[in-house]
C-alpha positions in Angstrom: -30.6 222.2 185.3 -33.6 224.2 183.8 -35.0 227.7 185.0 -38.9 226.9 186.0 -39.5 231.0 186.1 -37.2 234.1 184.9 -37.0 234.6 188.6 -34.7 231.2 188.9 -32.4 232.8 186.2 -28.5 233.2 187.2 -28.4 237.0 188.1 -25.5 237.8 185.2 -29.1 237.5 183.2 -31.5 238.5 185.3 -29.2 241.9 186.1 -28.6 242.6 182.3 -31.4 241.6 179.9 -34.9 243.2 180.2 -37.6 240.8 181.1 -38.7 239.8 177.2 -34.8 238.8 176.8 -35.1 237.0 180.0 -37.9 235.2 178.6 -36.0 233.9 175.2 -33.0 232.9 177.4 -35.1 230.6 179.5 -36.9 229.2 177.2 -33.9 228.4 174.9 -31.8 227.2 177.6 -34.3 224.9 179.0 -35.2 223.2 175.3 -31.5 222.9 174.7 -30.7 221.9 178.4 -33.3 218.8 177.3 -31.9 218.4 173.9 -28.0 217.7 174.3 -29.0 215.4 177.6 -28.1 213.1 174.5 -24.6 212.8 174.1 -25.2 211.7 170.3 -26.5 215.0 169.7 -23.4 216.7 171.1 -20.8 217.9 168.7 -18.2 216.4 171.6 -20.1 213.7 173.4 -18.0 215.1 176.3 -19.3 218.8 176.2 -21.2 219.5 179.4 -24.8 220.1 178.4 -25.6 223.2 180.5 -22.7 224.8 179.2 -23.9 224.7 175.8 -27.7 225.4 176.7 -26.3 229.0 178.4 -24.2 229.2 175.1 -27.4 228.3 173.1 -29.4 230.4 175.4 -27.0 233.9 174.8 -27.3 233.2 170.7 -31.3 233.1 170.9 -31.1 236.3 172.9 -28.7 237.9 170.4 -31.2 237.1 167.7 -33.6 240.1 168.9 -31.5 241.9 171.1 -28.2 243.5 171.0 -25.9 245.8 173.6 -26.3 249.1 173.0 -23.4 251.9 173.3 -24.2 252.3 177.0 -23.3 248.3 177.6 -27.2 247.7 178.1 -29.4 244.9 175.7 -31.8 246.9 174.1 -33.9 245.3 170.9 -33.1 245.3 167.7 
């Protein structure tokens, strides 16, 4: 279901991406969440939809951020 706040995040987020990251993964979870509610627009109509808004949601993130050395995101 889609995050209304950062807060409402799962904590494998909240406890590893600074609060920008946060932002991106929220707002691109919850706009894909709302997209692939479509089954048409699934690349297996059978996918679960969350599943690929958090996989959605990670890819967003790793377009400004990456982990550093010490295993913490940091931006690019």
């Amino acid at each position: 279901m889609p995050y209304k706040t950062d807060q409402d995040l799962p904590e494998k987020v909240k406890g590893n991406l600074p609060k920008h990251g946060q932002h991106i993964y929220r707002e691109a979870f919850n706009h894909a969440y709302d997209e692939y509610q479509d089954p048409t627009k699934r690349r297996n109509s059978n996918d679960d939809p969350e599943k690929i808004a958090h996989q959605v949601a990670w890819a967003a993130v790793k377009h400004k951020y990456e982990k550093g050395e010490d295993g913490k995101w940091q931006e690019k």
